[in-house]
C-alpha positions, 0 to 999 in steps of 0.5 A: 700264511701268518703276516709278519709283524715288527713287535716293540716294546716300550714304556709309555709316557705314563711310565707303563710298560707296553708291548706294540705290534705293527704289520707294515700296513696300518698304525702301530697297535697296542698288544692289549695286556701283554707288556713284553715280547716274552709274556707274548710268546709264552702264550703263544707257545700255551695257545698252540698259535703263531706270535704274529698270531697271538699278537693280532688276537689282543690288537689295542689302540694305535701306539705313536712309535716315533714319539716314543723313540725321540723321547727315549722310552723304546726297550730292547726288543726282548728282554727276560724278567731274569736277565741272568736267563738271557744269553748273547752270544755271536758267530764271526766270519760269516759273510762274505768279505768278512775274513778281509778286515781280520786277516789284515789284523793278524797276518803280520803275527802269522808272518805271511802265512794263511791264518787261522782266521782266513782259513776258518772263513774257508770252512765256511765258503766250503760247507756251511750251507750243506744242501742235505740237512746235515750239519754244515762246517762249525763257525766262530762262536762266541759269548757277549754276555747276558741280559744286563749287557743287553742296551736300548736303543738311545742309550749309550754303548759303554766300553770298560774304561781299560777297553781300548776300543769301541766299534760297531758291528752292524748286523741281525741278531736272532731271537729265539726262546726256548720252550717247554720241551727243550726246543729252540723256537725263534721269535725273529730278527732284530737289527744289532750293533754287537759292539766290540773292542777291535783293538784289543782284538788286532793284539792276538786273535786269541783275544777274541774272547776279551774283546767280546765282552762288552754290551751290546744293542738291539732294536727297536724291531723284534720282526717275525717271520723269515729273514729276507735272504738280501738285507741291505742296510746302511752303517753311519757315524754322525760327529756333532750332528755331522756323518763322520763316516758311512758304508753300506753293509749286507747280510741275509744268506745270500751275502753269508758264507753260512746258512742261518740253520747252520748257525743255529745248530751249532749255537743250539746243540749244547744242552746248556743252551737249551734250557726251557723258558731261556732267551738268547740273541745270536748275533750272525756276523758282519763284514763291514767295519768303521774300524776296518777303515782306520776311524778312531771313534771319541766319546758321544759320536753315535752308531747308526745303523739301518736296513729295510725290512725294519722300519725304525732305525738303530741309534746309539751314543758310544760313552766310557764307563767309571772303573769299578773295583776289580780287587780279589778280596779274601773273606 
């Protein structure tokens, strides 16, 4: 069996973009001419091998990551040379725990009735992880954006200057490209910050969609292979150089009420999301939230997020953009 392995990409001090590998044992490698995580699973893909595989094949010189975190030189994980070819896209209410924090923002709408929310959430526990094979019960679904929504780690998350909020959702995303044949192929798991308006979406859960529109974080680890089915991480805002706030948060199958091959058929059944040579990040959910323990986040305080099998943290700022020009013309 093929050894996982934590790909990154970066730039180097020289401004030279490289892609590095790292099994957990040794130092981290160089992938010897192979600048990104996508120009390494097209050749993989053309080889017939794994990606670990194909990384293990061009092993280079040992690659200090912790430097080029520090300095700010890490990419996301994977990107596409056509960012209108990626795609990101997320499923909610997926872990256990996680129809709480929302039922509370619109039970008082659904004047005490079951929500639609909580009863979704239900579908879930229920029937997503059919033992047979079959499709299991259809999950939220949503879309983030595409690659230009896409934000390293370090870099600040930006909420729209009419958003009214700006929240973390720590959680994993999945990386899959898909091939020449039309098939999904998944590449791995990154950590994510899929980040979002919580306020916007309190007024009216059918806000959703609006609420979801905003960048997103990935990183700095693309790691291959199976997803641990109880990843434990750690959540934290840090104010000043001070922790604001911190709670652990779970995820894997064992703490979801889908399963991941679930949630994948239901993202990959449109033939619009399986374009050959596409790349989408799914981001699987999460049950904790700062925002679900009344914090008001200002600008500069800095999301981050951690969890073992990754060995580097998830950082960012959190920063408003200007208003851009938002006026129909006529031509």
């Amino acid at each position: 069996m093929t050894m996982a392995l934590r790909l990154v990409q970066l730039r180097m001090a020289d401004g030279r973009r490289t892609l590095s590998a790292c099994d957990g044992q040794g130092a981290p490698f160089e992938v010897n001419g192979v600048p990104t995580s996508y120009e390494l699973a097209r050749l993989a893909l053309a080889d017939g091998v794994s990606l670990p595989d194909a990384a293990l094949a061009r092993k280079g010189v040992a690659v200090d990551l912790g430097q080029a975190l520090e300095e700010g030189r890490i990419l996301p994980p994977i990107d596409h040379p056509d960012p209108a070819h990626l795609y990101l896209t997320g499923t909610g209410l997926t872990h256990l725990g996680s129809a709480e924090g929302r039922d509370k923002m619109h039970k008082a709408a659904a004047d005490g009735a079951t929500t639609d929310s909580l009863r979704m959430f239900q579908m879930g526990v229920e029937g997503g992880k059919p033992a047979d094979g079959r499709p299991g019960a259809q999950p939220e679904w949503f879309y983030k954006g595409d690659g230009s929504c896409l934000v390293p780690p370090g870099a600040p998350l930006l909420s729209p200057d009419f958003a009214l909020d700006g929240g973390e959702e720590p959680e994993i995303a999945g990386i899959y490209l898909i091939d020449g044949d039309g098939v999904p192929r998944r590449l791995g798991f990154a950590l994510a910050n899929e980040f979002s308006d919580h306020v916007t979406e309190r007024g009216n859960y059918l806000w959703l969609a609006h609420s979801k529109l905003r960048q997103a974080a990935i990183g700095p680890e693309l790691l291959t292979g199976p997803l641990p089915d109880d990843v434990q991480g750690v959540s934290r805002i840090v104010r000043n150089g001070d922790t604001l706030w911190e709670k652990p948060f779970v995820t894997g199958e064992l703490n979801m009420a889908h399963s991941i091959a679930n949630l994948e058929y239901h993202h990959f059944k449109y033939g619009l999301f399986r374009r050959p040579g596409d790349i989408h990040v799914h981001f699987f959910g999460t049950a904790t939230l700062s925002f679900s323990d009344d914090v008001s986040l200002i600008d500069g305080d800095i999301f981050e997020i951690s969890a073992a099998p990754f060995s580097l943290p998830l950082r960012n700022p959190l920063g408003r953009a200007a208003p851009a020009q938002t006026s129909v013309l006529p031509l």
